[in-house]
PDB file with one MODEL, atoms N, CA, C and O in Angstrom:
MODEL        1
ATOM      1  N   UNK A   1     174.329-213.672  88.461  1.00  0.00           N
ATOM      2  CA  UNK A   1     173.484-212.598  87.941  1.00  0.00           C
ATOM      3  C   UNK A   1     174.236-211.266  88.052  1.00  0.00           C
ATOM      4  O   UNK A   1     174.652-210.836  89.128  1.00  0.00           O
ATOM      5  N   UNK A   2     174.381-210.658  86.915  1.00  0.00           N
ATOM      6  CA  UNK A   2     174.508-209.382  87.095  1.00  0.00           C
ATOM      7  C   UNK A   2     173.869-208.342  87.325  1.00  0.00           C
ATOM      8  O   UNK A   2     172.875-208.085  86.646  1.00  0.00           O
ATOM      9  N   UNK A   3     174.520-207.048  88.887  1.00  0.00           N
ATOM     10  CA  UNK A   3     174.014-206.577  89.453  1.00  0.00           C
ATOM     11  C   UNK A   3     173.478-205.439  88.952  1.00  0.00           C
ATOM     12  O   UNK A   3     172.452-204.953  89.428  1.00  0.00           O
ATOM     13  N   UNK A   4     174.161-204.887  87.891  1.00  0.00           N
ATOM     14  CA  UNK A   4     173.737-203.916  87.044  1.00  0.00           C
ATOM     15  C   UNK A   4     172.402-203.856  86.001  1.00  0.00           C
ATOM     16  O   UNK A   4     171.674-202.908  85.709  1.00  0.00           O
ATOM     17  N   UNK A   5     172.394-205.029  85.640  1.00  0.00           N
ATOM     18  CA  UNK A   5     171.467-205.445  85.137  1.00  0.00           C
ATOM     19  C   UNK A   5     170.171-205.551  85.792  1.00  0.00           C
ATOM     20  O   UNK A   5     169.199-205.377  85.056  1.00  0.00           O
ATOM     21  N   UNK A   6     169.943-205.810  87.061  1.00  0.00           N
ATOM     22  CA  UNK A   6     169.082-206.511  87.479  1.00  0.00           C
ATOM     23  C   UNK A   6     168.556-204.741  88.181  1.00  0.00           C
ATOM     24  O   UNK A   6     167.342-204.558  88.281  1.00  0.00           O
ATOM     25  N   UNK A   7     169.296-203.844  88.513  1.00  0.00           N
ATOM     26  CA  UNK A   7     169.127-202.774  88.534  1.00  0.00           C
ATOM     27  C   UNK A   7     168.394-201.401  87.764  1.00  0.00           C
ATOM     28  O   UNK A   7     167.676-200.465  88.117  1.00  0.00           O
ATOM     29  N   UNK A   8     169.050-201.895  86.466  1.00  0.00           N
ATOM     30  CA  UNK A   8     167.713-201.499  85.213  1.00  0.00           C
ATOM     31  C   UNK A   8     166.933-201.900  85.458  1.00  0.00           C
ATOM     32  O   UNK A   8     166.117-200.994  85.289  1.00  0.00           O
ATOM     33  N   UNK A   9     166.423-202.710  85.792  1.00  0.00           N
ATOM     34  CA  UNK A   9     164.995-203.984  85.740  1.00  0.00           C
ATOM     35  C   UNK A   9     163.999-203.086  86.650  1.00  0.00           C
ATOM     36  O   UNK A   9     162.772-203.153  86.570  1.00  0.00           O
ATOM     37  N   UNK A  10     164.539-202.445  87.311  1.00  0.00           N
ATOM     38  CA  UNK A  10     164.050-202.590  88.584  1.00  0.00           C
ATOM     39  C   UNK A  10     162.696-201.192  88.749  1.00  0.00           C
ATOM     40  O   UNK A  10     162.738-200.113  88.157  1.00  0.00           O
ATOM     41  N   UNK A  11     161.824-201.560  89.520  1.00  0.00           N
ATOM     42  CA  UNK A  11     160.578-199.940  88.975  1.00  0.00           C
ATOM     43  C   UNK A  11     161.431-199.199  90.633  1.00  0.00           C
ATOM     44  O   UNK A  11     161.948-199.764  91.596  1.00  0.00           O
ATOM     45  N   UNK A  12     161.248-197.931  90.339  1.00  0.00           N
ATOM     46  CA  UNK A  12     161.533-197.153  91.247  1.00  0.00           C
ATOM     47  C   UNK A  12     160.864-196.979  92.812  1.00  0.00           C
ATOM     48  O   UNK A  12     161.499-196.455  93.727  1.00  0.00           O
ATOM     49  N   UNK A  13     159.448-197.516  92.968  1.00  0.00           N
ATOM     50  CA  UNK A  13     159.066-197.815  93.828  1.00  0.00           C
ATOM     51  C   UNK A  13     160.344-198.838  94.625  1.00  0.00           C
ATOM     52  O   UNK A  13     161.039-198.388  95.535  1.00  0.00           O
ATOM     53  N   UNK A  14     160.470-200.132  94.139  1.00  0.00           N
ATOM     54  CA  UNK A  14     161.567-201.396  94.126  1.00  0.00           C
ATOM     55  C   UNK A  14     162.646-200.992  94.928  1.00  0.00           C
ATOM     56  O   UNK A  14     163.041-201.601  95.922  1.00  0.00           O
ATOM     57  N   UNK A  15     163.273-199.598  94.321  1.00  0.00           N
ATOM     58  CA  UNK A  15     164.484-199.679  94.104  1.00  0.00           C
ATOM     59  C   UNK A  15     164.491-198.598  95.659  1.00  0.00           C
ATOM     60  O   UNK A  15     165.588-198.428  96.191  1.00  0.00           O
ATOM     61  N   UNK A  16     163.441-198.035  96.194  1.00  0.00           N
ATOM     62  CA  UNK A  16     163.303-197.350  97.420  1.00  0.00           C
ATOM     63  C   UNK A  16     163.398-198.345  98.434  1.00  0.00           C
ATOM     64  O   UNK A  16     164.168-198.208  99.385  1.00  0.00           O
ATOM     65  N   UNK A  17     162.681-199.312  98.293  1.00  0.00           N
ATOM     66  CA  UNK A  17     161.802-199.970  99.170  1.00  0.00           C
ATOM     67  C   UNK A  17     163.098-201.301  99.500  1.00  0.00           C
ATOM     68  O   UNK A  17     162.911-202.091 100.425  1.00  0.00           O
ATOM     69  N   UNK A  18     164.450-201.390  98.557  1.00  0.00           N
ATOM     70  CA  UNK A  18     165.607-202.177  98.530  1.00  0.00           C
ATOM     71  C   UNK A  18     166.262-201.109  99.367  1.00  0.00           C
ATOM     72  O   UNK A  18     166.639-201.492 100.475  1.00  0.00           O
ATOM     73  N   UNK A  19     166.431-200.096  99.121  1.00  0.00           N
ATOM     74  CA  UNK A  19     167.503-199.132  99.749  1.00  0.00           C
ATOM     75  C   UNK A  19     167.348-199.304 101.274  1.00  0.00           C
ATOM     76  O   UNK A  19     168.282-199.680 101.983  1.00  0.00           O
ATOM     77  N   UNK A  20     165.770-198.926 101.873  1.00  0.00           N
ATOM     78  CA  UNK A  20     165.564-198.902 103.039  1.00  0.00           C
ATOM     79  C   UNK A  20     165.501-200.292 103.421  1.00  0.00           C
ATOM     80  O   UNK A  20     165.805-200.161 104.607  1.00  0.00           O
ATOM     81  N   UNK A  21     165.311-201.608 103.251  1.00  0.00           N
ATOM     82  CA  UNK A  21     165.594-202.695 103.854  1.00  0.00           C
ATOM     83  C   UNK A  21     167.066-202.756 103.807  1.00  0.00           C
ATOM     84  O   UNK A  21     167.341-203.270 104.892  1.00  0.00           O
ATOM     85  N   UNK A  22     167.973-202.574 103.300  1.00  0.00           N
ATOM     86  CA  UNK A  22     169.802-201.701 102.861  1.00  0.00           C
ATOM     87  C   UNK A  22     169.904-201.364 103.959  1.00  0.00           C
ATOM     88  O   UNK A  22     170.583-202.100 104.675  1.00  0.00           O
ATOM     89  N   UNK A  23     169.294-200.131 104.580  1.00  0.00           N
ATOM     90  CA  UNK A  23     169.753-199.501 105.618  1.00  0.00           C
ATOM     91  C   UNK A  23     168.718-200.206 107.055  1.00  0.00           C
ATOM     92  O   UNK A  23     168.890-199.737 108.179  1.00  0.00           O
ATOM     93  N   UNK A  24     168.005-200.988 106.891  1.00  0.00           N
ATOM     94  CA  UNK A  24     167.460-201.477 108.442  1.00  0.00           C
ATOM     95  C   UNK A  24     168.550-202.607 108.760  1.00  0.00           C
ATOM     96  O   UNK A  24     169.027-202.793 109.880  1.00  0.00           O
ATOM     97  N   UNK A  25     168.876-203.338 107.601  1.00  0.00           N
ATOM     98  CA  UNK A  25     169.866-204.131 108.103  1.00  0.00           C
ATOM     99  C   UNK A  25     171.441-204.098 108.575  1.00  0.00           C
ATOM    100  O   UNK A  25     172.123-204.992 109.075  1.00  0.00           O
ATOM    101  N   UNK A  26     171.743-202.850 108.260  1.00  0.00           N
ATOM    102  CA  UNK A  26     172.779-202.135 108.459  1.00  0.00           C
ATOM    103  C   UNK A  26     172.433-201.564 110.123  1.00  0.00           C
ATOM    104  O   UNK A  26     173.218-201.901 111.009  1.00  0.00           O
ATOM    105  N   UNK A  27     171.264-200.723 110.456  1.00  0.00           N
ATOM    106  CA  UNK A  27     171.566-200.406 111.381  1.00  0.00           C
ATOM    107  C   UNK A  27     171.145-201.773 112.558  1.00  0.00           C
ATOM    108  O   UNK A  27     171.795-202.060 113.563  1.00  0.00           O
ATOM    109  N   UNK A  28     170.064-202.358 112.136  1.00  0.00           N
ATOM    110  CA  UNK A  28     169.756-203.975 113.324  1.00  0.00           C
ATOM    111  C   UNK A  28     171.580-204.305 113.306  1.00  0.00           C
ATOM    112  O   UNK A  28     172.001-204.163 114.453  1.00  0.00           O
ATOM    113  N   UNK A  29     172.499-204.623 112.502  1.00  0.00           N
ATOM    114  CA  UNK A  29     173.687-205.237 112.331  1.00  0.00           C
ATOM    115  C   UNK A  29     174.740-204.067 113.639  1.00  0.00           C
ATOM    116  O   UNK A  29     175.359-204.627 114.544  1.00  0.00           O
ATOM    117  N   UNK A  30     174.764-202.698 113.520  1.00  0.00           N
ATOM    118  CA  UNK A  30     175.169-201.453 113.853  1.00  0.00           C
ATOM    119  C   UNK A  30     174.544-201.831 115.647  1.00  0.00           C
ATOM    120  O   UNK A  30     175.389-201.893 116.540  1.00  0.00           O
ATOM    121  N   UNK A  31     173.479-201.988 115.883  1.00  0.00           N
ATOM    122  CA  UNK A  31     172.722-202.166 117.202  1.00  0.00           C
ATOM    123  C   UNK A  31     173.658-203.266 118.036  1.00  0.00           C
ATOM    124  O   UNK A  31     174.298-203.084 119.071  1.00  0.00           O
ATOM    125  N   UNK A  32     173.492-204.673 117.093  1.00  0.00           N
ATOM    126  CA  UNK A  32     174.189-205.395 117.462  1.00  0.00           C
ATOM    127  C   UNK A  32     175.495-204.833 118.184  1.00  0.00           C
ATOM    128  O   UNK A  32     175.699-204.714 119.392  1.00  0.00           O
ATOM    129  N   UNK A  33     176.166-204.581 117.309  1.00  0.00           N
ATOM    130  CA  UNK A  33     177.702-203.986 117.491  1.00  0.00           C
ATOM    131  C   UNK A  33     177.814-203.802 118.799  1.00  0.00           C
ATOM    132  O   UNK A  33     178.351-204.547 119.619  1.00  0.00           O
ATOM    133  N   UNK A  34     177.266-202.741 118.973  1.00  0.00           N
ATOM    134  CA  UNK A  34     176.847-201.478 120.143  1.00  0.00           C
ATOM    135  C   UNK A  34     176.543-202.408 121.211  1.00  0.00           C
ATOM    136  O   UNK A  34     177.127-202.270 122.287  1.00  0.00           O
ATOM    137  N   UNK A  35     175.730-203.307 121.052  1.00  0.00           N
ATOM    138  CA  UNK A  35     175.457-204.095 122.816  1.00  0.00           C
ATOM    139  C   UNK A  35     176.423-204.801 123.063  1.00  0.00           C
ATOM    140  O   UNK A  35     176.869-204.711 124.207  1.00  0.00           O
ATOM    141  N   UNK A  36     177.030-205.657 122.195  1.00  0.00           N
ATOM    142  CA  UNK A  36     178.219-206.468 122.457  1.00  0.00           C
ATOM    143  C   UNK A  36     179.257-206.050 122.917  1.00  0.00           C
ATOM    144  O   UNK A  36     179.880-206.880 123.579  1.00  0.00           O
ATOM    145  N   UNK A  37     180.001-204.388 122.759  1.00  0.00           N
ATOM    146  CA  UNK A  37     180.590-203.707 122.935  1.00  0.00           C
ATOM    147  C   UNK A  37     180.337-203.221 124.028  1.00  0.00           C
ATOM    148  O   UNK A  37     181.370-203.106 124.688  1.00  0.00           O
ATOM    149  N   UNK A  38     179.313-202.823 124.625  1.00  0.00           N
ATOM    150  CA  UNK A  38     178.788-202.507 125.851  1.00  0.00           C
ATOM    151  C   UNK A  38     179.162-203.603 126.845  1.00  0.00           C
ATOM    152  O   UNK A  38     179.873-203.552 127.849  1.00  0.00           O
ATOM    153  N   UNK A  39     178.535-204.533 126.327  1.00  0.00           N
ATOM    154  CA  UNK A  39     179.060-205.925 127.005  1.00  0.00           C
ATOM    155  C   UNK A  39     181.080-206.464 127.191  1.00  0.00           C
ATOM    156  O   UNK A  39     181.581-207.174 128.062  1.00  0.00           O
ATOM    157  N   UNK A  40     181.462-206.074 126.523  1.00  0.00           N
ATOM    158  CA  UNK A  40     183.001-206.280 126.723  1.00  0.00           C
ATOM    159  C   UNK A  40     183.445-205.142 127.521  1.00  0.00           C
ATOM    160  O   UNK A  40     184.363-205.375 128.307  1.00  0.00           O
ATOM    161  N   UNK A  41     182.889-203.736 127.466  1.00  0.00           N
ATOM    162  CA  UNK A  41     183.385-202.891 128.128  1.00  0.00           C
ATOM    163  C   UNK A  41     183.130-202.604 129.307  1.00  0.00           C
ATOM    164  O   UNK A  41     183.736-201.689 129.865  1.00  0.00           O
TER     165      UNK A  41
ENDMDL
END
């Protein structure tokens, strides 16, 4: 599927509500990091 495409498609409510699940999984992933690192250090 193309990503561009599926991007037009998309209602703007959608396309908020993708961004911020974007960035929770980025920072849960970022958290991770951080304890493991804590943990080696």
């Amino acid at each position: 599927m193309n990503l561009n495409e599926t991007k037009k498609d998309l209602n703007p409510g959608f396309k908020k509500e993708l961004e911020k699940s974007k960035l929770r999984v980025l920072t849960n992933e970022n958290d991770f990091l951080v304890k493991n690192l804590r943990k080696a250090g």
